[in-house]
TORTIMAR-442518 format. One record per atom (N, C-alpha, C): residue in one letter; atom name; x, y, z. Coordinates in steps of 0.1 Angstrom, whole numbers. Layout:
N
REC   type   atom      c1      c2      c3
REC      A     CA       X       Y       Z
...
! end
This chain:
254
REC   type   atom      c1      c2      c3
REC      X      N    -442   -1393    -530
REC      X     CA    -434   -1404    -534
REC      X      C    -429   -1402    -548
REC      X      N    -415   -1404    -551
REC      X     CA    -413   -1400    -566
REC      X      C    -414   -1416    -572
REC      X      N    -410   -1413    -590
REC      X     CA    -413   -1420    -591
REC      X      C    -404   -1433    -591
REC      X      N    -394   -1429    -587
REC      X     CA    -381   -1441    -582
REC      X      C    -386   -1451    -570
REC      X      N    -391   -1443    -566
REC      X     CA    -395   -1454    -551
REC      X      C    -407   -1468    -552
REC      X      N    -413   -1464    -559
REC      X     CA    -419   -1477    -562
REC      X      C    -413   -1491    -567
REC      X      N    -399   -1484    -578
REC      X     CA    -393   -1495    -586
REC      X      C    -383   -1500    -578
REC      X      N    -376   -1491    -565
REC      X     CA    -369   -1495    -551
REC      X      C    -378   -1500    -546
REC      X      N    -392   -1503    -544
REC      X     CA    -397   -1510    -531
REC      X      C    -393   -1524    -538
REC      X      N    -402   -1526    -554
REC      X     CA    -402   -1538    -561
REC      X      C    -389   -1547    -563
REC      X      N    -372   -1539    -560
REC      X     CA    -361   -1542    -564
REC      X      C    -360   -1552    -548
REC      X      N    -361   -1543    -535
REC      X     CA    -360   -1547    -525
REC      X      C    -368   -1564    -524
REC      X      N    -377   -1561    -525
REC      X     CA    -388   -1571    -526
REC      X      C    -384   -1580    -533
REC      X      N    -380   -1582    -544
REC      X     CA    -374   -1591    -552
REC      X      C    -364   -1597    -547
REC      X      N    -354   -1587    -537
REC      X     CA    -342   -1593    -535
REC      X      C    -344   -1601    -521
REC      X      N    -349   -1591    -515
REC      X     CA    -356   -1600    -499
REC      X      C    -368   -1603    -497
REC      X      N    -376   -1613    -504
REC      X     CA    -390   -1614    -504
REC      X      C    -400   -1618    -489
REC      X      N    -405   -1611    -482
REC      X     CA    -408   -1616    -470
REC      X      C    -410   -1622    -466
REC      X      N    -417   -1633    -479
REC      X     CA    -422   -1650    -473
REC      X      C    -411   -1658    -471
REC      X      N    -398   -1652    -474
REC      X     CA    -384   -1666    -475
REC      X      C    -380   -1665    -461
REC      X      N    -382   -1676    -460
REC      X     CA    -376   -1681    -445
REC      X      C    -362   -1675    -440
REC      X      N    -358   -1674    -427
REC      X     CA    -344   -1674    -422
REC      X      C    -331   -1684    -430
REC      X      N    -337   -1698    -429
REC      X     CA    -322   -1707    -434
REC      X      C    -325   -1702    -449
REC      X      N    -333   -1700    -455
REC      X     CA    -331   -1701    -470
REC      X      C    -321   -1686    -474
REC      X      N    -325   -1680    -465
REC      X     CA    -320   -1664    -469
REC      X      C    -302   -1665    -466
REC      X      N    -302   -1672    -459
REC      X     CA    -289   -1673    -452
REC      X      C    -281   -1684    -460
REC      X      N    -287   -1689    -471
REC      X     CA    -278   -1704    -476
REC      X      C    -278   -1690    -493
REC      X      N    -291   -1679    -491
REC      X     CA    -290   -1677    -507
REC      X      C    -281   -1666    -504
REC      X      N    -279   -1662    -495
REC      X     CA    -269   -1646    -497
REC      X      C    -256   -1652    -488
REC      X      N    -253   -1663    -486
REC      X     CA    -239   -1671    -481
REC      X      C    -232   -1682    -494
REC      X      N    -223   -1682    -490
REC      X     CA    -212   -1693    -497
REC      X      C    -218   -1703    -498
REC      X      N    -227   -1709    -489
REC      X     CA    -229   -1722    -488
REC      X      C    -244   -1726    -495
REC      X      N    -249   -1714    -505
REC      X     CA    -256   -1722    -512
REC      X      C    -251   -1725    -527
REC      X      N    -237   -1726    -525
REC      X     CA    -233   -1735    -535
REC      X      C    -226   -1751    -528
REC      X      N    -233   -1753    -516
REC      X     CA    -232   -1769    -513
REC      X      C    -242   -1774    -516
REC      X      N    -238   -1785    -524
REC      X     CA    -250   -1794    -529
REC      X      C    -257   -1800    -523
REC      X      N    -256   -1801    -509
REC      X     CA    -263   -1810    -496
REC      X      C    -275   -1800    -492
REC      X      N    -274   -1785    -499
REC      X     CA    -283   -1778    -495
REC      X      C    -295   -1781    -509
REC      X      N    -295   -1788    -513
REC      X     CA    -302   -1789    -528
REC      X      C    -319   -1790    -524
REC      X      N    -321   -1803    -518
REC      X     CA    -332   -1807    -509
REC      X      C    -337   -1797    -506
REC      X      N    -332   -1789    -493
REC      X     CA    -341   -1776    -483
REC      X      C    -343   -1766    -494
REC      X      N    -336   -1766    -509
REC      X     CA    -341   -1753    -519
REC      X      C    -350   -1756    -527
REC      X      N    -356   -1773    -529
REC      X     CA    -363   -1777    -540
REC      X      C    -372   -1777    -527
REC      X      N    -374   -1782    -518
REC      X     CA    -388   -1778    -508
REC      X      C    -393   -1769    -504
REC      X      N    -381   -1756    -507
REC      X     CA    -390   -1742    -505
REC      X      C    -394   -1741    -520
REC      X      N    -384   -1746    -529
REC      X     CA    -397   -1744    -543
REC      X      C    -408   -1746    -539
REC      X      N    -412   -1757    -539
REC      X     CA    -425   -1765    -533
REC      X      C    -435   -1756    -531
REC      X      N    -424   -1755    -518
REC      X     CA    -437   -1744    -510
REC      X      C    -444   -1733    -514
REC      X      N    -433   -1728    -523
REC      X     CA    -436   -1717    -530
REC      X      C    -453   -1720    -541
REC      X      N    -449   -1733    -551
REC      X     CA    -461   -1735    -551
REC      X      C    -476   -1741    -547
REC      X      N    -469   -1743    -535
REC      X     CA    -484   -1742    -533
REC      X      C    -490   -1739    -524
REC      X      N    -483   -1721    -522
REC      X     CA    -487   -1709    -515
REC      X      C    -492   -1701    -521
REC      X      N    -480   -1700    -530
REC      X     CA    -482   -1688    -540
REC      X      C    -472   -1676    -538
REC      X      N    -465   -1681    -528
REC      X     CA    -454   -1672    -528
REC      X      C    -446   -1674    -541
REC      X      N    -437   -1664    -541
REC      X     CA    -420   -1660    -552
REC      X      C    -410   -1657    -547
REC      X      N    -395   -1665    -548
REC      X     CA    -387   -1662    -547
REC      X      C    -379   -1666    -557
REC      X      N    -371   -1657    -568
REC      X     CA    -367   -1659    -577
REC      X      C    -354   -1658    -573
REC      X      N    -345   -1657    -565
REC      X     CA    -332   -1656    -560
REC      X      C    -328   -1670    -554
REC      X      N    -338   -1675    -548
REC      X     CA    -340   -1689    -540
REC      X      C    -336   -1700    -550
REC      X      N    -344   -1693    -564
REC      X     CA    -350   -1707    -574
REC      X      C    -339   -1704    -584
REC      X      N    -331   -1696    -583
REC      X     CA    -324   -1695    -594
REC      X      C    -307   -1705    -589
REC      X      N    -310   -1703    -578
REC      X     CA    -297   -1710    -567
REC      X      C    -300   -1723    -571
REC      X      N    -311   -1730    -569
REC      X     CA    -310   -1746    -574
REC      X      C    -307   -1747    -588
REC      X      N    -307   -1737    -600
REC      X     CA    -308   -1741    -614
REC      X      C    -291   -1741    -610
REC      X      N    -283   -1729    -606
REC      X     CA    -268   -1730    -605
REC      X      C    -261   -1742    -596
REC      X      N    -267   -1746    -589
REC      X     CA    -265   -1762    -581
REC      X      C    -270   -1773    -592
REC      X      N    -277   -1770    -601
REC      X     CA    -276   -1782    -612
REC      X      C    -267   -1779    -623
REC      X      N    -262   -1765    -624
REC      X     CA    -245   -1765    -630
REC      X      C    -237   -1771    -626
REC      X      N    -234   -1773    -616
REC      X     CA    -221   -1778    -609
REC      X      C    -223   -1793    -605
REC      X      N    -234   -1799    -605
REC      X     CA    -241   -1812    -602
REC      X      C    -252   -1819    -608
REC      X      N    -249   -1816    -624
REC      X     CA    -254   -1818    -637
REC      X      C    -263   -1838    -635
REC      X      N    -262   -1846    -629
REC      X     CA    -265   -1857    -625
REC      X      C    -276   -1856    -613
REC      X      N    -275   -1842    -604
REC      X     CA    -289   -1841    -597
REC      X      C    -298   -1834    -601
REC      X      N    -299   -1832    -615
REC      X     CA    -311   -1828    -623
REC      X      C    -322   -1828    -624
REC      X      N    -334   -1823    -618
REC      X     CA    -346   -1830    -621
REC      X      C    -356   -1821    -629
REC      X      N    -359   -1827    -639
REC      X     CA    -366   -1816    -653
REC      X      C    -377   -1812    -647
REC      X      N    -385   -1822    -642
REC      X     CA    -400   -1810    -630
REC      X      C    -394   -1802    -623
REC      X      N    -382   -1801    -617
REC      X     CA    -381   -1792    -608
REC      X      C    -377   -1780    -616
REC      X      N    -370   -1778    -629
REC      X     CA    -365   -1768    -639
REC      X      C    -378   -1760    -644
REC      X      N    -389   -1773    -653
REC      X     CA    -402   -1766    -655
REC      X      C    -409   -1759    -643
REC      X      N    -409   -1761    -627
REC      X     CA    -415   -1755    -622
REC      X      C    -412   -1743    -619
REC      X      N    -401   -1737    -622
REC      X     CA    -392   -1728    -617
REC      X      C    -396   -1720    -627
REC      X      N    -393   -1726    -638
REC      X     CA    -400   -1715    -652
REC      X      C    -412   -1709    -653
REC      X      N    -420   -1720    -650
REC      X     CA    -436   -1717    -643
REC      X      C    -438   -1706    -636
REC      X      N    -433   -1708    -623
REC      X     CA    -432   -1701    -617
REC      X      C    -423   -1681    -619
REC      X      N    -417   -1685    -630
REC      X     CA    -407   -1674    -632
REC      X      C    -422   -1664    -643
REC      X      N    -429   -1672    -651
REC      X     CA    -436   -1665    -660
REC      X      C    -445   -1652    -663
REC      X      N    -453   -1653    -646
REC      X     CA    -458   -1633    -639
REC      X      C    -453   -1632    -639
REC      X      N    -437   -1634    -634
REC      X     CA    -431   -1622    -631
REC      X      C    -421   -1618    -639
REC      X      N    -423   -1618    -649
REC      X     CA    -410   -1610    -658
REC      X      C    -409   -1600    -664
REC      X      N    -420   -1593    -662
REC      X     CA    -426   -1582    -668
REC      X      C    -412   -1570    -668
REC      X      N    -408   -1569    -653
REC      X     CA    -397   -1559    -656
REC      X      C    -386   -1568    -651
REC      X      N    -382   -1577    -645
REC      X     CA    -370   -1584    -639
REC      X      C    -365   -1592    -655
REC      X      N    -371   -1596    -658
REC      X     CA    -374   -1611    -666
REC      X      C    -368   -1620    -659
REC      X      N    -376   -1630    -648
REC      X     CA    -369   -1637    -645
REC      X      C    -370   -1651    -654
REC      X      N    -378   -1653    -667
REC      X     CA    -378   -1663    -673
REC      X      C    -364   -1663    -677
REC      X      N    -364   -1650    -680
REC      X     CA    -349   -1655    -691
REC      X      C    -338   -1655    -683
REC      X      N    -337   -1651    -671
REC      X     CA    -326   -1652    -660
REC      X      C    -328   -1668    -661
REC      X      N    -338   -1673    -658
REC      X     CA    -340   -1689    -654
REC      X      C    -331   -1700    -665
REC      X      N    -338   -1693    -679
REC      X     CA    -330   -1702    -690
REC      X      C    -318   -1698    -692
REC      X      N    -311   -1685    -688
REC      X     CA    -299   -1682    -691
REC      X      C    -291   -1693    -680
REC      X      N    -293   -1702    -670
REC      X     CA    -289   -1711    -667
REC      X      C    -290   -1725    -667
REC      X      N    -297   -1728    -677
REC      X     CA    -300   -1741    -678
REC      X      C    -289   -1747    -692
REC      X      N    -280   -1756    -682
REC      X     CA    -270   -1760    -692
REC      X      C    -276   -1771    -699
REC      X      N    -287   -1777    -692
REC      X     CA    -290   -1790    -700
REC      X      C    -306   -1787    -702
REC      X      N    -311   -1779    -708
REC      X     CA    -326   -1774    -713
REC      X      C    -333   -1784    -709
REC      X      N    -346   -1783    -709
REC      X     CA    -358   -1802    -712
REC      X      C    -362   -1799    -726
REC      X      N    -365   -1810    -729
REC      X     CA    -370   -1814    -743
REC      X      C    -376   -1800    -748
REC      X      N    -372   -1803    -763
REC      X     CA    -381   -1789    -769
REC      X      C    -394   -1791    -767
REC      X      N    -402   -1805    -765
REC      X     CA    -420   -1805    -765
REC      X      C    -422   -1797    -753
REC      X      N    -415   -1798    -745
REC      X     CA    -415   -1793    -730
REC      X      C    -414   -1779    -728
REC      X      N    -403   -1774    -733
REC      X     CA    -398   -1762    -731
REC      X      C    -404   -1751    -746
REC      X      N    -406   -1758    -753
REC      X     CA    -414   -1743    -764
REC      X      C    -426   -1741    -760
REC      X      N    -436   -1751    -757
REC      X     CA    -449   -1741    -751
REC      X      C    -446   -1734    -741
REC      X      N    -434   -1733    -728
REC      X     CA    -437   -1725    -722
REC      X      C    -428   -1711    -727
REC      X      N    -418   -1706    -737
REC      X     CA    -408   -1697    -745
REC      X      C    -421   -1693    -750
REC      X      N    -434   -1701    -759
REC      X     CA    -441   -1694    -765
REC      X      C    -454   -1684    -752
REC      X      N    -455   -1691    -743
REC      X     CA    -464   -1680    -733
REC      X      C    -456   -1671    -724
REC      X      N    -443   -1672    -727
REC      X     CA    -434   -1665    -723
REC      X      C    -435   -1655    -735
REC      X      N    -436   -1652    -743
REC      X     CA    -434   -1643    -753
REC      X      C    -447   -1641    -757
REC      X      N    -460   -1643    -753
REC      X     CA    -471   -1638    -754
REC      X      C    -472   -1629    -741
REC      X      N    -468   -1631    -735
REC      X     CA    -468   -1625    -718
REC      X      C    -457   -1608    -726
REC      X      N    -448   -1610    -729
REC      X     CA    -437   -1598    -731
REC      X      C    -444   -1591    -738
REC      X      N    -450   -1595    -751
REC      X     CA    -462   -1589    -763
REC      X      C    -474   -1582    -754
REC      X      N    -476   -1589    -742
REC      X     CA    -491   -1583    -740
REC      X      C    -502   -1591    -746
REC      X      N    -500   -1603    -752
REC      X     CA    -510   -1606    -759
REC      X      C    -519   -1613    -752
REC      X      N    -524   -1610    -742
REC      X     CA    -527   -1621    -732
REC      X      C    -542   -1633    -735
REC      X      N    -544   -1629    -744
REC      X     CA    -560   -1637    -751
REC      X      C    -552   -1648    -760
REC      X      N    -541   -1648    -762
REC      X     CA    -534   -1656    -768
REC      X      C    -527   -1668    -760
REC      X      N    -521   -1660    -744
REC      X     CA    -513   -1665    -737
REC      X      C    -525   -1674    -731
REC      X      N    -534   -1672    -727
REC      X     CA    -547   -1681    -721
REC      X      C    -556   -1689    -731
REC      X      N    -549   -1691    -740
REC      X     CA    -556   -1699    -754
REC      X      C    -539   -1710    -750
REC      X      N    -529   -1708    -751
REC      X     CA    -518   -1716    -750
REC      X      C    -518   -1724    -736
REC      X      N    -524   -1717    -729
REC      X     CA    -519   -1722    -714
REC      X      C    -534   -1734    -712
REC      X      N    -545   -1734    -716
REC      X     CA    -551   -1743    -717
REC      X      C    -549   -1752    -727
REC      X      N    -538   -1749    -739
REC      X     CA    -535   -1762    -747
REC      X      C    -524   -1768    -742
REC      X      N    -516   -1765    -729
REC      X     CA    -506   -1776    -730
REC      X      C    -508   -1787    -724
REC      X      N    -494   -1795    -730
REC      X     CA    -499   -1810    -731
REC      X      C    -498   -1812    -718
REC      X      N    -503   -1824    -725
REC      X     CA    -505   -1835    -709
REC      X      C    -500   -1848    -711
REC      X      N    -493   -1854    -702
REC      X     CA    -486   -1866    -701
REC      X      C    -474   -1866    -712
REC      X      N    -469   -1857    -712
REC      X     CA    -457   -1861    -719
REC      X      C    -446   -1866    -713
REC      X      N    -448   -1869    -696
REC      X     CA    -435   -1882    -695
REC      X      C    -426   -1877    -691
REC      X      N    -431   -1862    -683
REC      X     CA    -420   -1856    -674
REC      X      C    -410   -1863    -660
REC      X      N    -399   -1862    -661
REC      X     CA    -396   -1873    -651
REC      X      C    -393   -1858    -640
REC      X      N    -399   -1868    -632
REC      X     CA    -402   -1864    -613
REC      X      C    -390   -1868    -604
REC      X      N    -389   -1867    -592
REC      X     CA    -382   -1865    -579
REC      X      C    -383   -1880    -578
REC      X      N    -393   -1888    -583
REC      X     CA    -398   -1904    -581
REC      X      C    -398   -1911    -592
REC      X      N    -394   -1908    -602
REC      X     CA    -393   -1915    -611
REC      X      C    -376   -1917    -615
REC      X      N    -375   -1928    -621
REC      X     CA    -362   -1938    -624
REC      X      C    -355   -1932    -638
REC      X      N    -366   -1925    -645
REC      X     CA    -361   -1927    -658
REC      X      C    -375   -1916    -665
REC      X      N    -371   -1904    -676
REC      X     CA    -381   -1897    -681
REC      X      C    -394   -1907    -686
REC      X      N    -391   -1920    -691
REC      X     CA    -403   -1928    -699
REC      X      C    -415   -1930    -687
REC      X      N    -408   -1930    -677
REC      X     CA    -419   -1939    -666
REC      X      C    -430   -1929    -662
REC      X      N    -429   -1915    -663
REC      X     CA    -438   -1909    -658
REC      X      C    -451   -1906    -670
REC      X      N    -462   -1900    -663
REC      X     CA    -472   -1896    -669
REC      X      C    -478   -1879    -669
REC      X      N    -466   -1873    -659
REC      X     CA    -470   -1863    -656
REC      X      C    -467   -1851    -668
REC      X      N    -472   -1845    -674
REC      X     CA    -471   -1833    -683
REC      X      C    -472   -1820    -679
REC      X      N    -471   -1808    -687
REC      X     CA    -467   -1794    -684
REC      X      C    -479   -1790    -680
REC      X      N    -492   -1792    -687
REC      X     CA    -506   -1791    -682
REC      X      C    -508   -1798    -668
REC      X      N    -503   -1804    -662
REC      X     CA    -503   -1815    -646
REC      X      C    -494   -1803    -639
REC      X      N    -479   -1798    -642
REC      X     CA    -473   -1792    -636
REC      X      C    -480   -1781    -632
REC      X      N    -485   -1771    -645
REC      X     CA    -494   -1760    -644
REC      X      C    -502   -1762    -631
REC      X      N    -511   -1765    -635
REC      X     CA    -520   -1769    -622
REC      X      C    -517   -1772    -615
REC      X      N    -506   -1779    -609
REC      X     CA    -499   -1774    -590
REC      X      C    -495   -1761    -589
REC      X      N    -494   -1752    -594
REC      X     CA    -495   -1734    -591
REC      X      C    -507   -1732    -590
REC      X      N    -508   -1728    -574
REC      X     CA    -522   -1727    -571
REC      X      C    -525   -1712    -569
REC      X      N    -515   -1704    -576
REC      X     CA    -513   -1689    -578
REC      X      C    -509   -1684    -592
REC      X      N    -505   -1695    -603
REC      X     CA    -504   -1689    -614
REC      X      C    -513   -1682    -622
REC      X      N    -525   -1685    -622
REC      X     CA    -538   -1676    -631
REC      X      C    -542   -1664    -622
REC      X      N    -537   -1667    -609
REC      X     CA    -541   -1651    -601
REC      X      C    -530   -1641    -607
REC      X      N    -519   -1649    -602
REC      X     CA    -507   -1638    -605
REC      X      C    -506   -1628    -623
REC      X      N    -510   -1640    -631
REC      X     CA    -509   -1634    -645
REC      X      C    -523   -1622    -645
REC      X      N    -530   -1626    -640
REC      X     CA    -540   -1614    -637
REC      X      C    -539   -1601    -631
REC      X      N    -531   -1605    -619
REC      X     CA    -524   -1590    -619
REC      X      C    -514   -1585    -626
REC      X      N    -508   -1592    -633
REC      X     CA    -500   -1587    -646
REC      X      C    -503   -1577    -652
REC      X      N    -519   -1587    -658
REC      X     CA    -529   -1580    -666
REC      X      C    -534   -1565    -659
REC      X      N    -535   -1564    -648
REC      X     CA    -542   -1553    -643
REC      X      C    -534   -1544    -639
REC      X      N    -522   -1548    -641
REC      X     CA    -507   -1536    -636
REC      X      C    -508   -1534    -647
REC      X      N    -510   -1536    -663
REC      X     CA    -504   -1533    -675
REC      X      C    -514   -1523    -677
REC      X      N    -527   -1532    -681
REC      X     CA    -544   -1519    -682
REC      X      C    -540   -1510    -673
REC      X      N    -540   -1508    -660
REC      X     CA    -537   -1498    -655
REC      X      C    -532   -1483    -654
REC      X      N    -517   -1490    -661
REC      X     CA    -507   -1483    -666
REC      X      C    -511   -1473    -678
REC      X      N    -523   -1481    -686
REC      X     CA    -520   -1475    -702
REC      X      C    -537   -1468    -702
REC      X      N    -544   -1470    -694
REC      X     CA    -559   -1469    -696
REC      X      C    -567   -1464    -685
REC      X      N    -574   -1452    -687
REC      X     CA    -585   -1448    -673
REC      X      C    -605   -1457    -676
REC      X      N    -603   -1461    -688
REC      X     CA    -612   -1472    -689
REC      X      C    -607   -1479    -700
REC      X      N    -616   -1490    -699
REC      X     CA    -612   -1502    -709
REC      X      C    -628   -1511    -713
REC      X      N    -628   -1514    -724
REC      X     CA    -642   -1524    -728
REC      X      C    -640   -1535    -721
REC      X      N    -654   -1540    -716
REC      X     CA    -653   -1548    -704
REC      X      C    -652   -1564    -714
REC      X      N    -654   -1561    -725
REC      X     CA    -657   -1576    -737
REC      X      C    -641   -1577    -735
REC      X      N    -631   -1564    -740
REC      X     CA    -614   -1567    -738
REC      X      C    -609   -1573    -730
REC      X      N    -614   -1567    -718
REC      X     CA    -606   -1570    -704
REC      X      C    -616   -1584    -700
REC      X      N    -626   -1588    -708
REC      X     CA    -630   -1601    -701
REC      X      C    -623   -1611    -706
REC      X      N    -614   -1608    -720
REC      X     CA    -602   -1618    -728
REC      X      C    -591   -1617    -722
REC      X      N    -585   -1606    -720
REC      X     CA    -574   -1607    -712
REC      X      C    -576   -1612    -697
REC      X      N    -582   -1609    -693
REC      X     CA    -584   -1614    -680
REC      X      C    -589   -1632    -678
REC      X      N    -594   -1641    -689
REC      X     CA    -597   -1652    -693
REC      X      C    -609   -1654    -681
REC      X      N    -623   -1643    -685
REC      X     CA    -632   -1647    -680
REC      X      C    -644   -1647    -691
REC      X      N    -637   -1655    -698
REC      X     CA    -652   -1655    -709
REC      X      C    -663   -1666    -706
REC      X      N    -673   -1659    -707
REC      X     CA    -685   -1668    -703
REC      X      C    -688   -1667    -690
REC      X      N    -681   -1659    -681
REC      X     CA    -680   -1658    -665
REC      X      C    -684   -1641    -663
REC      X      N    -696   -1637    -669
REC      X     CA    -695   -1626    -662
REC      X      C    -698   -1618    -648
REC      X      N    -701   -1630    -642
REC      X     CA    -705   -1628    -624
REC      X      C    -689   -1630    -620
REC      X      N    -684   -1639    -624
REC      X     CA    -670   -1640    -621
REC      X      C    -658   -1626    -619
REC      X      N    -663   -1622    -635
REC      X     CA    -656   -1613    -637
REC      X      C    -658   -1601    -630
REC      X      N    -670   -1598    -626
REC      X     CA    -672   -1592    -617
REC      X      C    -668   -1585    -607
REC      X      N    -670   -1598    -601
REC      X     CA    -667   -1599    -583
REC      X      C    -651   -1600    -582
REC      X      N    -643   -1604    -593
REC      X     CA    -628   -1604    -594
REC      X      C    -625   -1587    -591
REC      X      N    -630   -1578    -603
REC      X     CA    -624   -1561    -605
REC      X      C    -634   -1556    -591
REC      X      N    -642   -1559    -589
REC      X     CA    -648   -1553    -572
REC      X      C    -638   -1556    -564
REC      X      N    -634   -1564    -563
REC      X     CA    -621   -1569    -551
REC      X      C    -610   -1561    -553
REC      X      N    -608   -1559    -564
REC      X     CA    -596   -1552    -569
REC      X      C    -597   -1535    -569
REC      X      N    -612   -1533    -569
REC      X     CA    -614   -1517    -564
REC      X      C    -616   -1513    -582
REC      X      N    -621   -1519    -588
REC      X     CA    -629   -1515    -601
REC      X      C    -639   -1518    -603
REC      X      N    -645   -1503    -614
REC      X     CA    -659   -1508    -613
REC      X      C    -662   -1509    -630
REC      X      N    -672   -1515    -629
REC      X     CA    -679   -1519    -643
REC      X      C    -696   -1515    -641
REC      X      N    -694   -1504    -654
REC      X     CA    -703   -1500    -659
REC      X      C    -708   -1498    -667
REC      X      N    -719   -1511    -669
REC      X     CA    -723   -1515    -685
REC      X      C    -718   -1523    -696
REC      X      N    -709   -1518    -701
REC      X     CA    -701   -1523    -713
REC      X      C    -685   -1512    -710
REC      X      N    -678   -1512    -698
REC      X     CA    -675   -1500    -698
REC      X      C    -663   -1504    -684
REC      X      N    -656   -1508    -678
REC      X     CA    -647   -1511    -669
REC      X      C    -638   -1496    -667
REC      X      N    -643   -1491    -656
REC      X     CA    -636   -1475    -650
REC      X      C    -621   -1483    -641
REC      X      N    -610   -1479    -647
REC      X     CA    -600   -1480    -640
REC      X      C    -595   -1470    -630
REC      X      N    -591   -1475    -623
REC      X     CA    -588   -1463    -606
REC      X      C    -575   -1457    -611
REC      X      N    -579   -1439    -609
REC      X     CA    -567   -1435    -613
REC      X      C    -557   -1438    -604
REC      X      N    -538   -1435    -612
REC      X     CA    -527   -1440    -605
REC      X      C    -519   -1427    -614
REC      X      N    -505   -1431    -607
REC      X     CA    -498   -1423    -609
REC      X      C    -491   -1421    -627
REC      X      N    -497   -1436    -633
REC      X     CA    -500   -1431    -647
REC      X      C    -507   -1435    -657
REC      X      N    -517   -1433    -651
REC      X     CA    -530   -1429    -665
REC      X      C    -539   -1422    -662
REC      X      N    -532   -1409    -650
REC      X     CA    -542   -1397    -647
REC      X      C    -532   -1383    -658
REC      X      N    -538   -1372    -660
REC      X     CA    -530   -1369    -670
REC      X      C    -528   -1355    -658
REC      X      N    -520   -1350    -659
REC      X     CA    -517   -1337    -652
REC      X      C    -509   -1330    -657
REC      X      N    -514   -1319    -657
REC      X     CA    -502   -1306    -663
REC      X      C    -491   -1301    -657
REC      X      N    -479   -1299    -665
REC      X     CA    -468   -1297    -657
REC      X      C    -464   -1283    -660
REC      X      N    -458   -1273    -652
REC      X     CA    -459   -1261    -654
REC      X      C    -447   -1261    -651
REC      X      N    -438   -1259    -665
REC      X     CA    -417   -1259    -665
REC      X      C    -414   -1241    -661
REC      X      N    -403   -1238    -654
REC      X     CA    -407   -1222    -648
REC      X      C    -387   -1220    -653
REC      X      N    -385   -1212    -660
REC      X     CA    -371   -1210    -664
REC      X      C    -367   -1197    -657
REC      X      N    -359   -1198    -649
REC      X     CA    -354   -1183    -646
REC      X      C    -339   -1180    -650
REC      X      N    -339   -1167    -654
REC      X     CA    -327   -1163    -665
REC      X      C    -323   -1151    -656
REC      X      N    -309   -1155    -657
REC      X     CA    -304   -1141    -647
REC      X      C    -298   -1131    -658
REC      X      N    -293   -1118    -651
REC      X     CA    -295   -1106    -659
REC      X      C    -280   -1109    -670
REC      X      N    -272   -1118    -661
REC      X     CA    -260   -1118    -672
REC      X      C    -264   -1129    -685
REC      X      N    -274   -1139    -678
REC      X     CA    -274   -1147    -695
REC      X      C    -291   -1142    -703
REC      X      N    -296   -1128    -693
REC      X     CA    -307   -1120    -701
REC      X      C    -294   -1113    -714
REC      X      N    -288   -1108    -710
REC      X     CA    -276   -1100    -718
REC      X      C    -269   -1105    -728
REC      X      N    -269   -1118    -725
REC      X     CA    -264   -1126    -737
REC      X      C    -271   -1130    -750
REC      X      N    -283   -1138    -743
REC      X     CA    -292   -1133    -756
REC      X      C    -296   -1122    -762
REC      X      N    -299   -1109    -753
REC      X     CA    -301   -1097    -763
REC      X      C    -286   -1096    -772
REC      X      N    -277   -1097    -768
REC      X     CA    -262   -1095    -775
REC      X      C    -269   -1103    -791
REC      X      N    -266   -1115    -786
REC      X     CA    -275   -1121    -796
REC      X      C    -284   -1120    -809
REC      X      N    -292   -1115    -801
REC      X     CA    -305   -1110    -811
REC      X      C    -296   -1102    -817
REC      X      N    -292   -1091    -816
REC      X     CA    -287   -1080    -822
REC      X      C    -275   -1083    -828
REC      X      N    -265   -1091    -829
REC      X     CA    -256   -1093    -839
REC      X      C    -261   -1095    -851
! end
């Protein structure tokens, strides 16, 4: 397999994600998911999305462009969840910043800078940072919902939203383990038990990198080699034919 084909499977995948249903696929690659009557059936496959744990970032990006054009069927949970949801995966797509590059009417800055800042701990790598943020955000700041009349009435906050992704601390995890992977054939198991936000859990931590086909040894996490953090030698072979051997001797001798 070269190394193109991996980043073709991920492109594919991205574009046709297997969990997206028949009507959604057919409203997101048709004319007609710019009818606003289709708004409903794309904010319930949000839904579903979380709380499967599936991703479709082509799906969810169609409702932020349906609140372009129908700026009055807004609803800020449904923007924050989209973002949420956009956050594992932006590693090479960025679908965060795809997400905000559509948002004509932002949410509040209280709203929207905690999640720009674990968005930008995530791009850094900093991930002992991004899991220090992600358990400080707020709560009840008054997000208005699908049920609510008016932003004041609710009690729901970014920390309430969070926690209906019943896949976002798995998915940031394999973030983490595509990244270590990439850069490391071991890693200290103290590092990877920060990045990975299993402090104080080390049975936890465990039985998580066992599942995953890693082992820990001691103070000491052996990563499984991949196609790059094994090192291999490459042997470049030049063959020079007798008319450009001739040229260089010409060469030499001038």
């Amino acid at each position: 397999m070269t190394a193109a084909a991996p980043a073709a499977s991920a492109m594919s995948a991205w574009l046709h994600p297997a969990s997206r249903p028949e009507v959604i696929d057919n409203l997101v690659n048709g004319v007609d998911r710019y009818n606003p009557s289709n708004l409903p059936i794309l904010v319930d496959y949000l839904y579903e999305q979380i709380q499967t744990g599936a991703y479709d970032c082509l799906a969810n990006l169609a409702i932020l462009k349906l609140y372009q054009f129908n700026p009055p069927s807004l609803v800020p949970s449904v923007v924050l969840h989209i973002l949420l949801l956009a956050l594992p995966h932006s590693s090479t797509t960025n679908d965060f910043s795809l997400a905000l590059a559509l948002l004509e009417r932002p949410p509040a800055s209280a709203l929207l800078d905690p999640l720009l800042a674990l968005s930008a701990s995530l791009q850094s790598s900093n991930f002992p940072q991004f899991w220090a943020q992600l358990h400080a955000l707020p709560a009840g700041s008054g997000v208005l919902t699908e049920d609510d009349d008016d932003a004041s009435g609710g009690e729901t906050g970014l920390r309430e939203l969070a926690a209906e992704h019943v896949a976002l601390v798995d998915n940031v995890r394999a973030l983490v383990l595509r990244q270590v992977s990439a850069a490391f054939r071991s890693v200290g198991k103290d590092r990877l038990t920060r990045y990975l936000d299993f402090e104080g859990d080390d049975k936890g931590l465990e039985e998580y990198l066992a599942g995953k086909g890693w082992t820990v040894k001691g103070e000491t996490v052996e990563v499984p080699p991949n196609a790059d953090n094994e090192v291999k030698g490459v042997v470049v072979q030049e063959r020079l034919g007798l008319q450009q051997l001739q040229k260089v001797v010409a060469q030499v001798q001038a």
